[in-house]
Backbone as numpy.savetxt, mean C-alpha at the origin, in Angstrom:
# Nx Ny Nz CAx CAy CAz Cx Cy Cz
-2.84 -17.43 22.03 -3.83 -17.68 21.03 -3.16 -18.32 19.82
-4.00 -19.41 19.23 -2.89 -20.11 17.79 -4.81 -20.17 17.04
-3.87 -19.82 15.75 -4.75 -20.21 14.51 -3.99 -20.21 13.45
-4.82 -21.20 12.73 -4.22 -21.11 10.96 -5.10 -20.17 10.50
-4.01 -19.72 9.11 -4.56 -19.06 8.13 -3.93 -19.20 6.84
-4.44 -18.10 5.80 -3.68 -18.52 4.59 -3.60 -16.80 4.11
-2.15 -16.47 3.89 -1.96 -14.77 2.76 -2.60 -15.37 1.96
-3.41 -13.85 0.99 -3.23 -14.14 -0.54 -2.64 -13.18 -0.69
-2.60 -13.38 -2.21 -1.73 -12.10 -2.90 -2.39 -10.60 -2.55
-3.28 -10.48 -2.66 -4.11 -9.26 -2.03 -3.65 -8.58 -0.68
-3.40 -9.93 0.14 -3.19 -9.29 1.32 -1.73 -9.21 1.89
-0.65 -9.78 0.28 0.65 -9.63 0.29 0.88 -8.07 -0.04
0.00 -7.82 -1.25 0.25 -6.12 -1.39 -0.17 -4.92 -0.32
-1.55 -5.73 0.35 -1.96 -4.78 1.41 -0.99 -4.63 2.80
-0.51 -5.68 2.83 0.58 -6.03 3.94 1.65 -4.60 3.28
2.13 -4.80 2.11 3.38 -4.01 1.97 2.99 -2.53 1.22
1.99 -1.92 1.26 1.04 -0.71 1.26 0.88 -0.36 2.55
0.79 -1.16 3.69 0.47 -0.79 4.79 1.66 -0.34 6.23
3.27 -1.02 5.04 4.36 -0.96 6.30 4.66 0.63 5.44
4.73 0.64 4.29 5.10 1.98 3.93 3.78 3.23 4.13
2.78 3.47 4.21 1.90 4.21 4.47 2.73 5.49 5.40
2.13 6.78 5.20 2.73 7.42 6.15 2.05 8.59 5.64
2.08 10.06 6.56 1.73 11.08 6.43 2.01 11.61 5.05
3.67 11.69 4.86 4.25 12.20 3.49 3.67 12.22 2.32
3.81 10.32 2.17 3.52 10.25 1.00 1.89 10.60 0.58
1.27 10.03 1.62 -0.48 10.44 1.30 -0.57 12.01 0.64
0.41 12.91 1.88 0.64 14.06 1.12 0.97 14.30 -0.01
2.03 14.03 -0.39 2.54 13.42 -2.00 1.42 12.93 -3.33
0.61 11.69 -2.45 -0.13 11.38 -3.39 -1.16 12.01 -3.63
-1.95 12.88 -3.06 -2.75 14.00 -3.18 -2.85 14.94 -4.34
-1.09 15.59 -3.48 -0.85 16.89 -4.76 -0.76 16.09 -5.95
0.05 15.08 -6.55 0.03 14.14 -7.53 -1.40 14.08 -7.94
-2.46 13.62 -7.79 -2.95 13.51 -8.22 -4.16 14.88 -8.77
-4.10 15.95 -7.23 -5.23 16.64 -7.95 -4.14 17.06 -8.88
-2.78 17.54 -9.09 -2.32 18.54 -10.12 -2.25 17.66 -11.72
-2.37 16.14 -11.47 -2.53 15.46 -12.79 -3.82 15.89 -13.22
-4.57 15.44 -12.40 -5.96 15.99 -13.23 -6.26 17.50 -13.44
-5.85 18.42 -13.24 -5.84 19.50 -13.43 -5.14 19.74 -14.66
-4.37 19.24 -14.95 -3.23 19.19 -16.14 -4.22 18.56 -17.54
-4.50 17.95 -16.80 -5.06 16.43 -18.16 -6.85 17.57 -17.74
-7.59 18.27 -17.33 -8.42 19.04 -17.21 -8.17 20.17 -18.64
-7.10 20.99 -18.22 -6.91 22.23 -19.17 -6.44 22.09 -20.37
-5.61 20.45 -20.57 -5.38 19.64 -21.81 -6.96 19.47 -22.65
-7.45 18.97 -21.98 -8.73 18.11 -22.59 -9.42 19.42 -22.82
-9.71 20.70 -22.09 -10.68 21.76 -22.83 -9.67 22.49 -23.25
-8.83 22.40 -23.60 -7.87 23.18 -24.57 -8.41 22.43 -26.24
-8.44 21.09 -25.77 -8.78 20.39 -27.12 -9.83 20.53 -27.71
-10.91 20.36 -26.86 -12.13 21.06 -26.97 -12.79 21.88 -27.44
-12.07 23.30 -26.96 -12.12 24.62 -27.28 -11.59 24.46 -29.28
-10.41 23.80 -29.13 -9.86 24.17 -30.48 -10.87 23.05 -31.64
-10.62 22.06 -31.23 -10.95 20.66 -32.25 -13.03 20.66 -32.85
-13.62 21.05 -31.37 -15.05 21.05 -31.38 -15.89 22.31 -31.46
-15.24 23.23 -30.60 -15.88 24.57 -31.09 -15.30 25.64 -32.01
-14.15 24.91 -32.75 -13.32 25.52 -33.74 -12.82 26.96 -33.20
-12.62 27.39 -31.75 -12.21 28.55 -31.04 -10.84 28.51 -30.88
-9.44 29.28 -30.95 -8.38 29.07 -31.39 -7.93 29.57 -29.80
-9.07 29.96 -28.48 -8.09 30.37 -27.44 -9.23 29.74 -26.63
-8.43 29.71 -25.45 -8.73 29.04 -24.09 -8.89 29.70 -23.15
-9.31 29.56 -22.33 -9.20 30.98 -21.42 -8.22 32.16 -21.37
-8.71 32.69 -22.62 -8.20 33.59 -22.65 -6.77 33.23 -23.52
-6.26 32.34 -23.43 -4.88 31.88 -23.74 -4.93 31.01 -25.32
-3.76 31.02 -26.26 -3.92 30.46 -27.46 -3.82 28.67 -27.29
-5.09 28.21 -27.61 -5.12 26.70 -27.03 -4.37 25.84 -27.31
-3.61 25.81 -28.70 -2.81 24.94 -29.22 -1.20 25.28 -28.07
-0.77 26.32 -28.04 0.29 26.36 -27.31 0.06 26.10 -25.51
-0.71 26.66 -25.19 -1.66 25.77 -23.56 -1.47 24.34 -23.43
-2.04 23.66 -24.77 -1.69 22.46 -25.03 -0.22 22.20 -25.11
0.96 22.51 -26.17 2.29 22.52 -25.72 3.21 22.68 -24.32
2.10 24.09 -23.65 2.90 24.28 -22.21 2.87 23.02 -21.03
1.15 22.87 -21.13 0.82 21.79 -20.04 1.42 20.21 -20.74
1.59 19.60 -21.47 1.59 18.13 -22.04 2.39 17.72 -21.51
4.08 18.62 -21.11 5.23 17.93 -20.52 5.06 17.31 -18.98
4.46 18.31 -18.49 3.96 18.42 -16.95 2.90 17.28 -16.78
1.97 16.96 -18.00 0.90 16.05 -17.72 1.79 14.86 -17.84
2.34 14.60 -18.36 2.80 13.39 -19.21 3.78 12.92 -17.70
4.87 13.90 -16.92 5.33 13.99 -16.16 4.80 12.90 -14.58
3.56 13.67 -14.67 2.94 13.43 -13.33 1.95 12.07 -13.79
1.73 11.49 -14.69 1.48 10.06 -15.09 2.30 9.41 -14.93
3.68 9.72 -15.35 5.11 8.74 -15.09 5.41 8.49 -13.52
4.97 9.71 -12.61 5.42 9.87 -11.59 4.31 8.63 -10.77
3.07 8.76 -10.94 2.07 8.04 -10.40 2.20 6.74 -11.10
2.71 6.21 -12.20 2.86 4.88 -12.51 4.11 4.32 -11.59
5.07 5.24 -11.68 6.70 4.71 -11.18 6.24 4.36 -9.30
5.36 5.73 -8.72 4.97 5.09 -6.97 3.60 4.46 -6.78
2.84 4.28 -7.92 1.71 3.59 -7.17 1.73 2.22 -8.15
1.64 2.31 -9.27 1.61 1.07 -9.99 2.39 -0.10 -10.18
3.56 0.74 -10.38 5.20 -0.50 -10.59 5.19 -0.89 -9.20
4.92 -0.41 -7.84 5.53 -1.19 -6.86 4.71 -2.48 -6.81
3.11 -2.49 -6.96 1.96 -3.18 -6.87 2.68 -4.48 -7.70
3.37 -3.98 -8.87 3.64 -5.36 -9.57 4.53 -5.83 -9.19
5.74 -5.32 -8.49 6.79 -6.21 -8.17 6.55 -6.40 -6.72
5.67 -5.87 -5.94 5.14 -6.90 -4.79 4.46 -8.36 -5.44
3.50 -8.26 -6.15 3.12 -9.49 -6.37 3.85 -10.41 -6.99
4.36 -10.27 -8.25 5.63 -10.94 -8.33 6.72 -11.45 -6.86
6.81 -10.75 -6.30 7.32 -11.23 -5.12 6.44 -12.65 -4.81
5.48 -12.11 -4.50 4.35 -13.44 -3.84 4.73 -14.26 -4.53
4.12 -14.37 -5.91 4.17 -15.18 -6.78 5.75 -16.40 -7.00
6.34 -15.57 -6.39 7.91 -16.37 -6.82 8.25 -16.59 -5.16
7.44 -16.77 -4.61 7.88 -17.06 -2.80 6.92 -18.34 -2.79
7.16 -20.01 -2.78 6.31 -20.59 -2.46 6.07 -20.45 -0.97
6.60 -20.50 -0.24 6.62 -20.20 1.84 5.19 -19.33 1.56
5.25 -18.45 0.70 4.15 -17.34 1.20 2.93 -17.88 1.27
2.97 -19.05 0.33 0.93 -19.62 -0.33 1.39 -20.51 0.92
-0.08 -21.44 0.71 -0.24 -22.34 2.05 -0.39 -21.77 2.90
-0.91 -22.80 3.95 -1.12 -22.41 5.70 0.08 -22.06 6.22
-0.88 -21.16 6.96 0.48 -20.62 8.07 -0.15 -20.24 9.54
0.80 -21.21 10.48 0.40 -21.26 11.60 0.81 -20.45 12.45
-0.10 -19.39 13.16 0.18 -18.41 14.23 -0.03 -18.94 15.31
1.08 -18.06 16.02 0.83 -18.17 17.67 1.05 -16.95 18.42
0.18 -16.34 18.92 0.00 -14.91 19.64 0.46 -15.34 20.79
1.15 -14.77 21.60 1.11 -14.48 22.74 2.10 -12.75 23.48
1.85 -13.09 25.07 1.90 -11.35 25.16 3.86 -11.79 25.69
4.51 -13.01 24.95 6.06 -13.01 24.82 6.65 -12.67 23.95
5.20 -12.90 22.35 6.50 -13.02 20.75 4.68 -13.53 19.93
5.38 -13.89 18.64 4.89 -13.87 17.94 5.40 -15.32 17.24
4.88 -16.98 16.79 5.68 -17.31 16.18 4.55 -17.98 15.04
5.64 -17.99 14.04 5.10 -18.55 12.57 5.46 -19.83 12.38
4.64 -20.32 11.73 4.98 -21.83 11.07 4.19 -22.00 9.68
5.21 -22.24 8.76 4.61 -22.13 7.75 4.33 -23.99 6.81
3.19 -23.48 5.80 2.97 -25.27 5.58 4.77 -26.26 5.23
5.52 -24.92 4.63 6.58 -25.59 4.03 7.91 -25.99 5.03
7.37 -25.71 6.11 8.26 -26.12 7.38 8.86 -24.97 7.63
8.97 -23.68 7.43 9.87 -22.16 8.00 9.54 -21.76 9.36
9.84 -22.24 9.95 9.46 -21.37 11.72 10.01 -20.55 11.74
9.55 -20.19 12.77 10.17 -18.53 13.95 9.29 -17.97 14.79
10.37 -18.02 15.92 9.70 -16.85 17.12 10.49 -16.00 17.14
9.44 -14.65 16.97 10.16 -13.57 18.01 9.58 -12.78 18.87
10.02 -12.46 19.70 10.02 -11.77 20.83 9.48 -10.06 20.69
8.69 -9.84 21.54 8.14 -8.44 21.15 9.10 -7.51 21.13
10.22 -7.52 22.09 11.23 -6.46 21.75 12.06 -6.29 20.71
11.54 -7.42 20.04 12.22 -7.62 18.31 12.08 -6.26 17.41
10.76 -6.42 17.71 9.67 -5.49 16.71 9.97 -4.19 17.09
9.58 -3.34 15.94 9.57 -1.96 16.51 8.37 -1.17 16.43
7.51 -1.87 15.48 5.96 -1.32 15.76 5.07 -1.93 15.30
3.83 -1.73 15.21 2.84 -2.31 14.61 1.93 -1.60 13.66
1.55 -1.83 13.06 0.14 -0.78 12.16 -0.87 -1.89 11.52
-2.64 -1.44 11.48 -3.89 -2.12 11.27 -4.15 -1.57 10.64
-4.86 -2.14 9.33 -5.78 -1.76 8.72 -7.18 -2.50 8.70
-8.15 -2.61 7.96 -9.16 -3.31 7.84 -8.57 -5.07 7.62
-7.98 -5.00 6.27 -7.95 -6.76 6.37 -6.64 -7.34 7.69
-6.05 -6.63 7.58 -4.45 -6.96 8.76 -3.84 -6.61 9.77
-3.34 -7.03 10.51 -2.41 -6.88 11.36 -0.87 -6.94 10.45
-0.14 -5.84 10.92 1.57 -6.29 11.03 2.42 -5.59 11.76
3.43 -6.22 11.86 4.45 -6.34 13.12 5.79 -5.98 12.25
6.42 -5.12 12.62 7.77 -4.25 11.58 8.59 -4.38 12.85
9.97 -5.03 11.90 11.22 -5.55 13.26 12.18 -4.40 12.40
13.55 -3.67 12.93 13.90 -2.21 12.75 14.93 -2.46 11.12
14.93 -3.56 10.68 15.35 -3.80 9.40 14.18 -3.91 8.43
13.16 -3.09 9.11 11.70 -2.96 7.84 10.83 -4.21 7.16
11.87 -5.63 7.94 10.72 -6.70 7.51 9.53 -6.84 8.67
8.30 -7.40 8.01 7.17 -7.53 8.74 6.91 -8.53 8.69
6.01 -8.99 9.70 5.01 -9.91 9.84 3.47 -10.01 9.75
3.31 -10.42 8.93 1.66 -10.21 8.69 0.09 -11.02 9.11
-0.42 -10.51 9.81 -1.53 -11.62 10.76 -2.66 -11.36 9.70
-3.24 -11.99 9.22 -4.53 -11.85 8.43 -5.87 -11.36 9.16
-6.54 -11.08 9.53 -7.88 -10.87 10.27 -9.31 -12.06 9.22
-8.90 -12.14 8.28 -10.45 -12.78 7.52 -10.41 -14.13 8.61
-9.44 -14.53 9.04 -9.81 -15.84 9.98 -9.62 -16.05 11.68
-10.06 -14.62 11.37 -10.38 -14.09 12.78 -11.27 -13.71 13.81
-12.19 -13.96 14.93 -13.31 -13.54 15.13 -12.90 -12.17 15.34
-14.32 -11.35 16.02 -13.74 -10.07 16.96 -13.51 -10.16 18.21
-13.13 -11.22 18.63 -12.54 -11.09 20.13 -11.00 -11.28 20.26
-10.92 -12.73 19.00 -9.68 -12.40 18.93 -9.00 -11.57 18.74
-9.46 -10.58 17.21 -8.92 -9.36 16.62 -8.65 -8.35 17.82
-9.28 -8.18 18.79 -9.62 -7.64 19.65 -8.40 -7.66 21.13
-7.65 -9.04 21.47 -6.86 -10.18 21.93 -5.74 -9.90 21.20
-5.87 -9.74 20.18 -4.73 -9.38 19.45 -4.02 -8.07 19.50
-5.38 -7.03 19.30 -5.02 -5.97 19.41 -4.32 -4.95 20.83
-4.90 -5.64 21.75 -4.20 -5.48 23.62 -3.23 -5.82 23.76
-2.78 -7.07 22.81 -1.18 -7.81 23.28 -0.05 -6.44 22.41
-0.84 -6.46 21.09 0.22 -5.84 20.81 0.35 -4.22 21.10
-0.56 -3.84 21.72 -1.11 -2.55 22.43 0.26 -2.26 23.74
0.01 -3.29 24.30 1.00 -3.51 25.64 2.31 -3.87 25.28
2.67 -4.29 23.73 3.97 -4.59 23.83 4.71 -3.80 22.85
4.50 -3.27 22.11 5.11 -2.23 20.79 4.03 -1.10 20.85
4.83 0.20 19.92 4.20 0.83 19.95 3.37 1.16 18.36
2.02 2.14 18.21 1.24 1.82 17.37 1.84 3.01 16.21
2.32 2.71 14.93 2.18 4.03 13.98 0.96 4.07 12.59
């Protein structure tokens, strides 16, 4: 199967959101987040309690120091969720942005031997399915992870569903799925 297509930046970050994805971190990002809002929760009616209903305790607890205990911990788990979800987002795109190879067409070729690219700026390559060491889908993509963690990324927006479909058997039969 051969078609053109074109990355965008969107689907440069979704591409590299999608090779790192994994049980852990989802786990990770979870507790991160309900315990931020929980934090920034007992912050905000601590303030509440003191600033609007002029009440000097919080459940039960003296609000101004509630406020001192929790702020380090809140402040903490904002740094923590900017440093793994936000900063990577920007220096993926920056990536894009400073890769001309990435913009422009790029010509695929499926088959159940390899995979090869051609890009508008002249970069080829084939490789071979035993290259790869796995694959993972999401809604907009396909990609293909060789055991030094670089990928290859198939777009789906210029794809029917049979191909997507064609696509998905070859690489079904030739790597395995995480």
């Amino acid at each position: 199967m051969q078609f053109t297509t074109r990355i965008t930046e969107d689907d440069y970050v979704d591409a590299n959101r999608l090779k790192t994805r994994s049980l852990q971190r989802t786990v990770a990002s979870v507790l991160v987040y309900s315990l931020t809002a929980l934090f920034w929760i007992f912050l905000v009616g601590a303030w509440i309690a003191e600033h609007i209903y002029h009440a000097h305790s919080f459940l039960g607890q003296n609000a101004a120091e509630l406020q001192r205990t929790f702020m380090p911990g809140a402040i903490a788990f904002l740094l923590w969720i900017l440093a793994f979800r936000v900063y990577p987002a920007r220096v993926t795109r920056r990536k894009f942005r400073n890769a001309p190879s990435l913009r422009g067409d790029l010509f695929l070729e499926i088959n159940t031997e390899g995979l090869m690219q051609k890009t508008a700026h002249g970069s080829y390559g084939f490789s071979r399915w035993p290259d790869f060491s796995y694959w993972r889908e999401s809604k907009k993509m396909f990609i293909v992870v060789d055991p030094t963690n670089v990928f290859c990324m198939i777009p789906k927006a210029s794809l029917g569903r049979e191909q997507r479909n064609e696509i998905r058997s070859i690489l079904t039969a030739a790597l395995p799925r995480r």
